[in-house]
NUDREN-449601 format. One record per residue (C-alpha): residue number from 1; residue in one letter; z, x, y. Coordinates in steps of 0.25 Angstrom, whole numbers. Each point is the difference from the previous one (the first is absolute). Example, Ala and Ser with C-alpha at 12.3 -4.5 7.8 and 13.67 -1.06 7.14 Angstrom:
PT  nr rest    c3    c1    c2
PT   1    A    31    49   -18
PT   2    S    -2     6    14
***
This chain:
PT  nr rest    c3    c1    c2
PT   1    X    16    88    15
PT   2    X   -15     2     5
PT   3    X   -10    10     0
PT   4    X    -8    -6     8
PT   5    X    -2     5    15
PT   6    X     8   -11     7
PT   7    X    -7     2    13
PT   8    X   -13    -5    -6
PT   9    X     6   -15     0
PT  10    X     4    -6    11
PT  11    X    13    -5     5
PT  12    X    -2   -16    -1
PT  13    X   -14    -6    -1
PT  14    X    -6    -8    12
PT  15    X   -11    -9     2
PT  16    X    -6   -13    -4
PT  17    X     1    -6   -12
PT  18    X    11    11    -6
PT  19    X     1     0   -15
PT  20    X    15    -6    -3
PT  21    X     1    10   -12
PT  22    X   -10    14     1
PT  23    X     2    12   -10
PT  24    X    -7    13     4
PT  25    X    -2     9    -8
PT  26    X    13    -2    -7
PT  27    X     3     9   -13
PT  28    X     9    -2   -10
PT  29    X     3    12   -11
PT  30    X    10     0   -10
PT  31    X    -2    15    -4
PT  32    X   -13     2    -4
PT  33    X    -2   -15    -2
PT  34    X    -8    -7    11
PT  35    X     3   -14     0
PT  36    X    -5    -2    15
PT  37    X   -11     9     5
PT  38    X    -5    -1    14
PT  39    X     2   -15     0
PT  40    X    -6    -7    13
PT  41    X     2   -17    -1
PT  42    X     0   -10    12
PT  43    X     6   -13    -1
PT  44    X    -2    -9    12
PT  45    X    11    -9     5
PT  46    X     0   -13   -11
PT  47    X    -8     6    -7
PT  48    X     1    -2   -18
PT  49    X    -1    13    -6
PT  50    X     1     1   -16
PT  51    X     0    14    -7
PT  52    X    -5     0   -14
PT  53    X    -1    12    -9
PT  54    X     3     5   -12
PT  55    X    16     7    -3
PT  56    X     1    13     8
PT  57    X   -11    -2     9
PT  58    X    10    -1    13
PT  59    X     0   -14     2
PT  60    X    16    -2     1
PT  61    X     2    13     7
PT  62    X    -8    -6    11
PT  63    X    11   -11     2
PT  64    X    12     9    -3
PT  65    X    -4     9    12
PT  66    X    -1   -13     8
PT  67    X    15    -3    -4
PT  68    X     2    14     3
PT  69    X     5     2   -14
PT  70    X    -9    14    -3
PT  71    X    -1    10    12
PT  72    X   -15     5    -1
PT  73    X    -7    14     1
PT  74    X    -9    -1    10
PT  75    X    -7   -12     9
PT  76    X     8   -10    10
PT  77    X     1   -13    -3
PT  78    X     2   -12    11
PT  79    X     4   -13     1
PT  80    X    -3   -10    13
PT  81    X    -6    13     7
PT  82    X    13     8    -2
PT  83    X     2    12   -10
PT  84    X     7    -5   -12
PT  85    X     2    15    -7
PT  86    X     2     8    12
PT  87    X     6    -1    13
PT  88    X    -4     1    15
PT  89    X     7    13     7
PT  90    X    -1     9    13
PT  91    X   -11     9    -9
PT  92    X    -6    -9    -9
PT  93    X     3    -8   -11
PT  94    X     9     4    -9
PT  95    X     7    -4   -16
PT  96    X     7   -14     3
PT  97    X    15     1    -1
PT  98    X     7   -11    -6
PT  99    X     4    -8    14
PT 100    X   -14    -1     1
PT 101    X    -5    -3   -12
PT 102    X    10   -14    -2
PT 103    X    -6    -4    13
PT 104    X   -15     0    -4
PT 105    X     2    -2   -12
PT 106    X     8   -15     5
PT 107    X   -14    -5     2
PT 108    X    -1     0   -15
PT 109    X     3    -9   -11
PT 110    X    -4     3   -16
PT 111    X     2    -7   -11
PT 112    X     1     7   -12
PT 113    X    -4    -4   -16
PT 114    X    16     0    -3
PT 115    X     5    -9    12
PT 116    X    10     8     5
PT 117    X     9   -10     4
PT 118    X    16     0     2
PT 119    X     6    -5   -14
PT 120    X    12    -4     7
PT 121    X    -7    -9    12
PT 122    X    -5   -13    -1
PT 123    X   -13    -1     5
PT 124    X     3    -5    13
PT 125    X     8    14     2
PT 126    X    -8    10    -6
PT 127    X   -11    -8    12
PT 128    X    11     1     9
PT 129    X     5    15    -3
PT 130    X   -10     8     8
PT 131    X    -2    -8    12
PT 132    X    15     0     2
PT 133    X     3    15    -1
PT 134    X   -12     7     3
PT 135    X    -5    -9     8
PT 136    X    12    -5     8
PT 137    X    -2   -14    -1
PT 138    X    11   -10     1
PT 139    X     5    -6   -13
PT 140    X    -6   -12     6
PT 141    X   -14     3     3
PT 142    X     0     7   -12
PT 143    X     1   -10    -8
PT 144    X    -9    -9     9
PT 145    X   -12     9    -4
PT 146    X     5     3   -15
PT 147    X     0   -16    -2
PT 148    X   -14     0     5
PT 149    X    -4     8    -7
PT 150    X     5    -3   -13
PT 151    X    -5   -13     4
PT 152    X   -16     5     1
PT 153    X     1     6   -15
PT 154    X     6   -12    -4
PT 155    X    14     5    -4
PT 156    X     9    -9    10
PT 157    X     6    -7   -13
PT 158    X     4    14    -7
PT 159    X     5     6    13
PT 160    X    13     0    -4
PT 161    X    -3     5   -15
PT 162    X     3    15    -3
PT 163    X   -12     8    -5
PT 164    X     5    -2   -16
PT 165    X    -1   -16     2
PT 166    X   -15     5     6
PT 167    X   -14    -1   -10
PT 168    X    -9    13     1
PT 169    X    -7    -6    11
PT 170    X    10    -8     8
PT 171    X     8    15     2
PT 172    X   -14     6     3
PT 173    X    -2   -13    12
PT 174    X    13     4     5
PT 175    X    -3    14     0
PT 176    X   -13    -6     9
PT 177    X     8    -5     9
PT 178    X    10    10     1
PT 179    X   -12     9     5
PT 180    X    -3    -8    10
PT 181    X    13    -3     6
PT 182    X    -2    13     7
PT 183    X   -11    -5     6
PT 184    X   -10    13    -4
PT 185    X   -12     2     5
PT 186    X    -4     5   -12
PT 187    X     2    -4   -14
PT 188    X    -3     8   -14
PT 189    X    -2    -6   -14
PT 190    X     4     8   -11
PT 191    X    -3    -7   -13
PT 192    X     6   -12     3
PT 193    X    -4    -8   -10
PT 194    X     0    10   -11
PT 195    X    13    -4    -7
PT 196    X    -1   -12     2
PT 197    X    -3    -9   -12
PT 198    X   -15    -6     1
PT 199    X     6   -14     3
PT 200    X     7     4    12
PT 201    X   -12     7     7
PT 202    X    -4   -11     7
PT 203    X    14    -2     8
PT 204    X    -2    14     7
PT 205    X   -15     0     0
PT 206    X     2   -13     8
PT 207    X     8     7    11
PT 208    X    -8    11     1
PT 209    X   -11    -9     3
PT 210    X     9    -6    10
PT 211    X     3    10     8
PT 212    X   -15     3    -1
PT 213    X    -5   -11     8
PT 214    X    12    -3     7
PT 215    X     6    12     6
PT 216    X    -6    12     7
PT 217    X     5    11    -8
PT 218    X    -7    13    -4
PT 219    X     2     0   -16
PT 220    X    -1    12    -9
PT 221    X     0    -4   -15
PT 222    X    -1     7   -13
PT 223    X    -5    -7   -13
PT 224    X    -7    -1   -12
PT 225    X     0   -15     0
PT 226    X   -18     1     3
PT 227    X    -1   -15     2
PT 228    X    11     0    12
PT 229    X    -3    11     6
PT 230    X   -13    -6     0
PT 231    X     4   -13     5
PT 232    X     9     4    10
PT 233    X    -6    14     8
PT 234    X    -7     3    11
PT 235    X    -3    15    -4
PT 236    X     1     6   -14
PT 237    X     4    13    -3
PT 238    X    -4     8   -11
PT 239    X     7    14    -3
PT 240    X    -3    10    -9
PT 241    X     6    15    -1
PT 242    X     7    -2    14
PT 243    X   -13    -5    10
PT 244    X    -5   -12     2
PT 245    X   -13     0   -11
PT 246    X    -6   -14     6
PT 247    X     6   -12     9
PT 248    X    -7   -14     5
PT 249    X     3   -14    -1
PT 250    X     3    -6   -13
PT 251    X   -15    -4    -1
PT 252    X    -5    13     3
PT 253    X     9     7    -8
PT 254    X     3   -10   -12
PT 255    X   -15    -5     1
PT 256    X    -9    12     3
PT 257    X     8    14    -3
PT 258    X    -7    11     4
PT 259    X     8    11    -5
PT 260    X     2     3   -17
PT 261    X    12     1    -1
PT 262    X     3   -11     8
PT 263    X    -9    -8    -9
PT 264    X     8     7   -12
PT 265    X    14    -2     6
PT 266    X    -5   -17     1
PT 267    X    -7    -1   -12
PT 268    X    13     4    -8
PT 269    X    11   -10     8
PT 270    X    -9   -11     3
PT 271    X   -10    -5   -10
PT 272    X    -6   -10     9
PT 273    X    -7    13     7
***
């Protein structure tokens, strides 16, 4: 799986102020292809991180590892100060088996471009379906949170609809909500609003501002909407051949790039820069 020397990273990070999500040094290879190549990234605990870029330069790989949906070729990644990739064991760390990769992994929640949701549960049970059977919550309490829920994104008059009765961007809020009922301590962004239609944006970008100033969540999101991920991040991103070729705060990075390619990369999504 890796071909790193294991023993270089350690088994769980310790200190202050620990990053809740921490590549190091992660590679990801696909024969000779390098999508990811020597990644290092902290993202503090409620901290907004948007990953711009243009296709192929590793942006999505980076939150298909967090869901532990690509193994990786060398580096350890962690999430809350445990190894997310690996796991602890008498010698070291070692490749995570898949007991322990559905643990950590619980302290995630993604939404994806294409919602994802159970075509055969209202909305109020594709909220309810994880809590109840992976979680072990009663039926009730379940439901107590799925309501709430649903109730924050603003879908308690379609909880009992079935994602077909659902707009683009109702199934997208109930996906939202579905996340969350999780209770992740982590949240990933892939696209979200990408197929969407441009009326509908607003509803999910709304939430998403919600969550924002409302919840202490740690966010990863991925985006070519420049505008939001202006509007709405602590941190940018921006990746090019697998690395990181320049990060900042959406005024450093919108405002004042430092980097060519960045400025080529905005100067061709974003005509306002």
């Amino acid at each position: 799986m890796t071909t790193d020397d294991l023993s270089t990273f350690p088994l769980a990070l310790e200190g202050d102020n620990l990053p809740m999500v921490s590549f190091r040094k992660v590679t990801k290879r696909y024969g000779s292809l390098v999508v990811l190549d020597s990644l290092d990234l902290d993202v503090a605990e409620g901290e907004m991180v948007t990953i711009i870029g243009p296709s192929g330069s590793g942006k999505t790989t980076v939150l298909r590892m967090l869901m532990t949906l690509e193994t990786i070729n060398g580096g350890v990644v962690y999430v809350d100060g445990q190894p997310l990739t690996h796991m602890p064991t008498g010698t070291g760390l070692a490749p995570a088996n898949t007991r322990y990769l559905r643990k950590v992994r619980s302290r995630i929640g993604m939404c994806f471009q294409h919602f994802n949701l159970f075509p055969h549960m209202t909305a109020l049970e594709n909220c309810m379906e994880g809590p109840v059977h992976v979680l072990g919550l009663s039926k009730k309490e379940a439901r107590e949170r799925s309501e709430e829920l649903l109730a924050m994104v603003g879908m308690t008059d379609k909880r009992d609809q079935h994602p077909s009765r659902l707009s683009g961007g109702q199934q997208q809020r109930v996906a939202i909500a579905r996340a969350l009922a999780m209770r992740p301590k982590v949240m990933l962004f892939d696209e979200v609003t990408s197929a969407l239609d441009p009326e509908v944006i607003g509803e999910v970008t709304t939430v998403i501002r919600k969550l924002v100033a409302e919840h202490h969540l740690t966010m990863l999101m991925v985006t070519h909407q420049m505008g939001f991920a202006k509007d709405i991040s602590d941190r940018v991103c921006f990746f090019f051949r697998g690395r990181i070729e320049e990060q900042g705060t959406p005024e450093q990075l919108f405002g004042n790039p430092k980097m060519e390619r960045t400025r080529q990369f905005l100067s061709a999504v974003c005509e306002a820069i």
